[in-house]
N, C-alpha and C positions, 0 to 999 in steps of 0.2 A: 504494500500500500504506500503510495506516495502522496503527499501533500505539499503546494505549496500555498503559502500560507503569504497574505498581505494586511499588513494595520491601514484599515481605512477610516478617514473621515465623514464618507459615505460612498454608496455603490449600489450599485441595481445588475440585471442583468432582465432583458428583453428576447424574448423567442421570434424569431426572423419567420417569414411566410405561410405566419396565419392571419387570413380574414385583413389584408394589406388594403384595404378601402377603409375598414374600421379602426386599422391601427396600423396606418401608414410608416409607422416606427418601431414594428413590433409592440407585443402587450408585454407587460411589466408580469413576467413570474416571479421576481423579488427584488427587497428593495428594505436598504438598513443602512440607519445613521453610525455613528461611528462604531468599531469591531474588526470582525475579520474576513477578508474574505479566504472564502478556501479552494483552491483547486484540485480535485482529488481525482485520483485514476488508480487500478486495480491490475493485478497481475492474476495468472492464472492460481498460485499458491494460494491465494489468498484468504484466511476463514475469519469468521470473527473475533476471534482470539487478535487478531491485530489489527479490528475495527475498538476493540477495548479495549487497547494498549494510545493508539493511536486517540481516541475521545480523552481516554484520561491526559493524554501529552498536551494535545489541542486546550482545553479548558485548564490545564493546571499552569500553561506555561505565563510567565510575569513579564510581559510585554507592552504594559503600561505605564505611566508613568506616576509615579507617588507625587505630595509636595514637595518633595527637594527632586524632582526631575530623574529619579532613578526609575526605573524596569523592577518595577516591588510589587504590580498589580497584573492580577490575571485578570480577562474578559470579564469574569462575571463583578469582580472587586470593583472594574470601571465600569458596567450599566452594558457593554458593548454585546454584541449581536453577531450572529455570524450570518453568512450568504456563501450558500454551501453550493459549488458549479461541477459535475462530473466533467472530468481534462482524460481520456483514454490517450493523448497526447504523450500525456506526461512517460510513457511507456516505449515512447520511440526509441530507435534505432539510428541514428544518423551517422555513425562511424565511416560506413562506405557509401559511396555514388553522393548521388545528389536528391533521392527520393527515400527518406525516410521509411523505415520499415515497421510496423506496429505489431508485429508475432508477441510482443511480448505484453500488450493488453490484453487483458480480460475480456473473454466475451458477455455480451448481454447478460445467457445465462448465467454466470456467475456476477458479474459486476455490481448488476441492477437488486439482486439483492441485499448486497454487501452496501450498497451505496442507501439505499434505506434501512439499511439495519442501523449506519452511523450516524444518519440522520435524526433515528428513530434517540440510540442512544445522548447523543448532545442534548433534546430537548427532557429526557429523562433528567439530566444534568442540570436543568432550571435556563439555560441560555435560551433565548430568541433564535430561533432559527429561520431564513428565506432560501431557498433552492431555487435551480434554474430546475431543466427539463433533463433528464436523463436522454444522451440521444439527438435533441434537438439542434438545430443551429440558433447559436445566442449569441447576442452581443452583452460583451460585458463592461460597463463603462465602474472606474472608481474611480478617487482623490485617496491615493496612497498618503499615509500619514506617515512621515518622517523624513524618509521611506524606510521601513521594518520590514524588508519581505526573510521569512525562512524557508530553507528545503526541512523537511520534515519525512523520514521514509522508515520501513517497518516490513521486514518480511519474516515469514514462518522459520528460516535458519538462525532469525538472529536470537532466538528464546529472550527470557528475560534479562 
């Protein structure tokens, strides 16, 4: 499981070519004032076990800022939200040629559950959560705050 992970001031993500007369801009599947957003993509390994590793990383880590300006506060200590986007991307291959190769993304039927189970998990967690569309084509527009982006990644070899 990979994540990358951005502190935003705020962000949305909109689903491109549906109903383009009514929502010439795409519709808004989510949309969150400051928090995180997350880009997440899945490998074929991948079980829950490090959908649970990976929530407890996400929500524990202190990426906010205290009063004296330090990284002392997690997502939920500052009020912040996440806007969770599936990236099967994140899974490329681009060492050789010049066309990126995906083998090592997760297919739908693994992904798309995994991808709601984290989902499911975070908001167990108490955070706010907005998602884009599994699948979809989206745009994602944010104001990265800092800029704070992390790699965050988690597979079934690395154990605890």
């Amino acid at each position: 499981m990979r994540i990358l992970l951005q502190r935003v001031k705020r962000a949305e993500v909109r689903i491109q070519g549906e109903s383009a007369e009514a929502h010439p801009d795409g519709r808004v599947s989510g949309r969150i004032g400051g928090g995180y957003v997350l880009l997440v993509g899945f490998t074929h390994s991948d079980t829950n076990a490090e959908v649970e590793w990976m929530t407890d990383k996400v929500v524990g880590l202190r990426l906010f800022p205290d009063e004296d300006q330090k990284l002392n506060r997690d997502v939920t200590e500052a009020r912040g939200a996440l806007l969770v986007v599936s990236q099967f991307t994140l899974y490329s291959d681009a060492r050789k040629g010049r066309r990126p190769s995906f083998l090592d993304a997760a297919k739908p039927d693994i992904a798309i559950p995994l991808y709601n189970y984290f989902v499911t998990r975070l908001r167990e967690r108490g955070v706010t959560v907005q998602t884009g569309e599994f699948g979809a084509m989206m745009d994602v527009e944010l104001v990265n705050d800092g800029p704070v982006t992390i790699w965050l990644e988690r597979d079934a070899a690395q154990g605890e």
